[in-house]
N, C-alpha and C positions, 0 to 999 in steps of 0.2 A: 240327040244325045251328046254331040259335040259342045255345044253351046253352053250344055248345063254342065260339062266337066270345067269349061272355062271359068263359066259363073262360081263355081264351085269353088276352084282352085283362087278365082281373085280373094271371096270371102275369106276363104283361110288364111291369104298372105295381110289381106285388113287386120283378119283379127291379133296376128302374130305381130304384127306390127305396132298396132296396139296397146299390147301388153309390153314388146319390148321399148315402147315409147314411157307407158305407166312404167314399168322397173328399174329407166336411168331417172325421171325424174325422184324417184320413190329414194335411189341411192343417194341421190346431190341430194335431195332436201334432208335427208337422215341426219339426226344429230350421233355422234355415237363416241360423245365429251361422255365422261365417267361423270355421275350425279350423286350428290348423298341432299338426301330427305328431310327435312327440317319441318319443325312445324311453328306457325307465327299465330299465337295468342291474341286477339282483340278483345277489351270490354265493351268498345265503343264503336261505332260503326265503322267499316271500309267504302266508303262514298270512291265512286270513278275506279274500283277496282274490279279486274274481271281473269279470269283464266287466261294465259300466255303473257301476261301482264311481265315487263323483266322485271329482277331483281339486281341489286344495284349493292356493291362493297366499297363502302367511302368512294363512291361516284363511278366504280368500276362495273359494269354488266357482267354478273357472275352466273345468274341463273334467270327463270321464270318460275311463275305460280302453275300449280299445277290443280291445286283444288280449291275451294273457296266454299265454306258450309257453318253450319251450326254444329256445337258441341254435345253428344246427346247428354253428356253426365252434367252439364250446366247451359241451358238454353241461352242464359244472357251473355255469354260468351260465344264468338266466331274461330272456330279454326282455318288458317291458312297455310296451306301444305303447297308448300315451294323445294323446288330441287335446284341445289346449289353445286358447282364445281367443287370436286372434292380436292380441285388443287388450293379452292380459293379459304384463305387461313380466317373463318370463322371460330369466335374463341368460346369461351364459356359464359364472359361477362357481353358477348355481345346482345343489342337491342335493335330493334326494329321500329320503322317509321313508315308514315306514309308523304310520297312527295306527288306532285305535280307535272303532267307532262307536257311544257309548253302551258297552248293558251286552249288545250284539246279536253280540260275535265277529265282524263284518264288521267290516274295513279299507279305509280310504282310503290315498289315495296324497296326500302333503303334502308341499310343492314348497315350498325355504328358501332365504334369501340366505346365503352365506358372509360376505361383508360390505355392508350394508345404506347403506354411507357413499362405498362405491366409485363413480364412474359406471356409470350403466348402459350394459351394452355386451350387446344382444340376443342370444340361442343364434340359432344357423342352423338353419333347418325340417330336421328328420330327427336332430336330432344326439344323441347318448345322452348323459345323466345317470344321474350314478351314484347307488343307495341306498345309503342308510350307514344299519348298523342301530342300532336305538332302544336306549334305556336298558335293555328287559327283555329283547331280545335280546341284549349283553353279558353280563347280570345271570346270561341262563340260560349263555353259552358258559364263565361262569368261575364257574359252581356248582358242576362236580367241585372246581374246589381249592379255591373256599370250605369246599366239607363236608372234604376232606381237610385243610384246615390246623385246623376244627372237632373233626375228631376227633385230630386230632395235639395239639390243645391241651387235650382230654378225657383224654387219655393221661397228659399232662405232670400235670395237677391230679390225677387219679386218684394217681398217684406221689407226687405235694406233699402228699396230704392222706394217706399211711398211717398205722398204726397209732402207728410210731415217732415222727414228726414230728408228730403228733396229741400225744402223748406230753410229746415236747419242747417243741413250743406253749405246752403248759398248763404247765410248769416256766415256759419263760421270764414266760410273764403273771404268776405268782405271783413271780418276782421282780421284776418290774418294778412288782407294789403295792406290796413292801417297799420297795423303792427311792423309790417315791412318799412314802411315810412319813415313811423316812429324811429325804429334804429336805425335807418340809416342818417336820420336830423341829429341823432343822438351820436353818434359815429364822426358825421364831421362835426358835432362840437367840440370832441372828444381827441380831437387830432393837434390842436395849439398843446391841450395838457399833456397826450404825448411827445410831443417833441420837446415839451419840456421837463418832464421827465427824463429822457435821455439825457439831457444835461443834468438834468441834478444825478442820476445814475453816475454822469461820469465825474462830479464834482466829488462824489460819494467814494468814487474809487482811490481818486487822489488822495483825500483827505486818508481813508483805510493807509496807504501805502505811508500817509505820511507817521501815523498812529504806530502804525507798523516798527518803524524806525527808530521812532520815540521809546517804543517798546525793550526795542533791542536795546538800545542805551541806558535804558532805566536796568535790563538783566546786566550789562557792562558793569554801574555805578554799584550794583546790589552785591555783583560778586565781589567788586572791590571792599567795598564796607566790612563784608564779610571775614575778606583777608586780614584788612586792620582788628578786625576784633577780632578774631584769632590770634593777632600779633597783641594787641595791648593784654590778653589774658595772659599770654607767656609772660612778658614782662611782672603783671601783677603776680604771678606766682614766685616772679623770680626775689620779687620784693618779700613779699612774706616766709621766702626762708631766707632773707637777709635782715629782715625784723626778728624773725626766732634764732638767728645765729647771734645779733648783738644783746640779745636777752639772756642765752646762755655765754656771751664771754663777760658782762654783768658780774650773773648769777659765778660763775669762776672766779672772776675777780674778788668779788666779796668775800667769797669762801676761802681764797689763797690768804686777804687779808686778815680774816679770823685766825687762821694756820699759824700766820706769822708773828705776829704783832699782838692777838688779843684785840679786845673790845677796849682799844685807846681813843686820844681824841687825835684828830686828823695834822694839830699845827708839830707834832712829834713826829708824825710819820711821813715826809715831803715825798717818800718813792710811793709808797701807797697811796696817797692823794694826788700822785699823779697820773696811777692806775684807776682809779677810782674818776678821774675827770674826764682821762679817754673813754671810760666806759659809758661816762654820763656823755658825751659830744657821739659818742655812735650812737647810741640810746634816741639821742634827738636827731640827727641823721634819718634813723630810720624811721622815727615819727612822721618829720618831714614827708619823706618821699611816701611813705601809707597817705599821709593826706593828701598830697600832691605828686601821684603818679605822673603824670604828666611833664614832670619838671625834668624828667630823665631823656623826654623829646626835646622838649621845646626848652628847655633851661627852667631854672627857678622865679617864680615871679617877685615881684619889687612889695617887699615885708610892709605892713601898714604903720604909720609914723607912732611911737611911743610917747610917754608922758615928757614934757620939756622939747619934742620934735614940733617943726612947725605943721601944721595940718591936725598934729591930735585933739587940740581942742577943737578943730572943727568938726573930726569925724566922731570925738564925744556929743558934742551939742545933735549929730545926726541922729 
C-alpha cells in the first residue's frame, strides 16, 4: 500500500508540473498587442501565402494573416483577414501587396500609402483593402503578348533578312564604299579651290571695306552739293526780288516822269533822262545777274567782242 501511495503521489507531482510547465510557456508565447481586423481583397491569386504569414507597414511587422479563404458573395475573389496593431497608422487610402520572403517562396502581405503627404485619416476596424498586383504579376498576365508580339517580330526579321535582301544589302554596302571614295577623291580635289577661296574671301573683304569708305565720301560730297544748292537757291531768290524791285523803281520812275513833265521829248528834260537811265542801267543789272547768277560768286564773265571789236567777225563766221 506504501508503494502505491508513493506511485501515486510522483504521478500527481508529473502532472502538476506538467501543466505548470504548459502555463508559463502558454503566457511567454501569448501575444496580448491590441489587434484591429482588416480584411485584404484579392482578384488574383495569393501564391506562397499561408496563415501566421506577417504583415508588413512600409517594411515595418505590424501584424499577421489570420484567415485566408474564398468570398462566398463572389467566388472569384479571395478574402484575407489580417490583424494589424491598432497602434500601427493604417489609413483609408491605404493598399495592399504581396512581397517575397527571401529566396523561401513564402509571401507576406505589405501594406502601402497611396499618398504618403496626404493627412492621415485612419480605415475603420473591419474594412477591406484592396491588393493590387506586383510588378511580376503584370509581367506574368502580359507574357502571352509579350512572346506574341516576340515572335511577330521573329517573323518580320526572318523576312528582312531573306536571301534577296541579303543580296541587295551586300550591293548597297559596296556601293556606298565607292561612294565613300568617290567623296573623299572629290574632297581632296576640292581643297586647292578652298584655300582659294579663302583668299578671294579675304580680297572680298578689303575690297567691301574699301567700297565702304568710297561710300562714306560719296554721303560727305552729296551733303555738301546739297548745302551749295540750298545756298545758290537763296541767292537766286535773292535776285528775283532785286529784278522785281528795279521793275517797280522803273515802273516809278516813269510814272513820276508823266506827274512832272508830261509826255515831252527826253532832250528838254536832262533830270528826267537822267532818272530814266538809271532806271534803264538797274534794269540791265538786273538782267545780267538773272542770266548769269553766278557772276555774284565767281565775278562777271568777259562780254563777247561786238561789231568793229576784233574776234567778232570771227565769232560771226562761227
Amino acid at each position: 500500500m506504501e508503494n502505491k501511495a508513493h506511485a501515486i503521489a510522483a504521478g500527481v507531482f508529473l502532472l502538476l508540473l506538467g501543466l505548470a510547465l504548459a502555463a508559463s510557456v502558454a503566457w511567454f508565447q501569448g501575444d496580448r498587442t491590441e489587434r484591429v481586423h482588416y480584411t485584404v481583397v484579392a482578384r488574383s491569386g495569393v501564391p506562397g501565402l499561408n496563415l501566421k504569414a506577417p504583415v508588413k507597414l512600409r517594411g515595418v511587422q505590424v501584424g499577421h494573416v489570420d484567415t485566408i479563404g474564398f468570398d462566398p458573395a463572389d467566388p472569384r475573389q479571395i478574402l484575407v483577414g489580417i490583424a494589424v496593431d491598432a497602434a500601427a497608422p493604417v489609413s483609408a487610402t491605404t493598399h495592399a501587396q504581396l512581397g517575397l520572403q527571401g529566396v523561401t517562396g513564402l509571401s507576406f502581405v505589405s501594406l502601402e500609402e497611396a499618398d504618403a503627404k496626404a493627412p492621415l485619416q485612419r480605415a475603420a476596424p473591419g474594412a477591406r483593402i484592396a491588393l493590387k498586383p506586383t510588378l511580376l504579376d503584370r509581367l506574368a498576365e502580359s507574357g502571352p503578348l509579350l512572346l506574341a508580339g516576340f515572335a511577330e517580330t521573329a517573323d518580320r526579321l526572318n523576312a528582312l533578312l531573306s536571301e534577296g535582301n541579303r543580296a541587295q544589302l551586300g550591293r548597297s554596302l559596296v556601293q556606298l564604299e565607292q561612294a565613300a571614295t568617290d567623296t573623299s577623291r572629290l574632297m581632296a580635289a576640292l581643297q586647292p579651290g578652298a584655300h582659294a577661296l579663302r583668299v578671294f574671301l579675304k580680297d572680298a573683304d578689303a575690297t567691301a571695306q574699301r567700297a565702304s569708305a568710297a561710300l562714306r565720301e560719296i554721303e560727305g560730297l552729296a551733303a555738301d552739293s546739297r548745302a551749295l544748292t540750298q545756298e545758290l537757291k537763296a541767292r537766286v531768290a535773292v535776285l528775283d526780288r532785286i529784278d522785281g524791285a528795279a521793275a517797280q523803281v522803273q515802273a516809278t520812275s516813269r510814272n513820276l516822269e508823266l506827274a512832272l513833265v508830261g509826255d515831252t521829248p527826253q532832250r528838254s528834260r536832262p533830270l528826267l533822262g537822267d532818272l530814266a537811265a538809271a532806271s534803264r542801267s538797274i534794269e540791265r543789272a538786273a538782267t545780267d545777274v538773272g542770266a548769269q547768277p553766278q557772276s555774284l560768286l565767281f565775278g562777271r564773265g568777259a562780254q563777247p567782242p561786238g561789231p568793229g571789236e576784233a574776234g567778232f567777225a570771227e565769232r560771226f563766221n562761227k
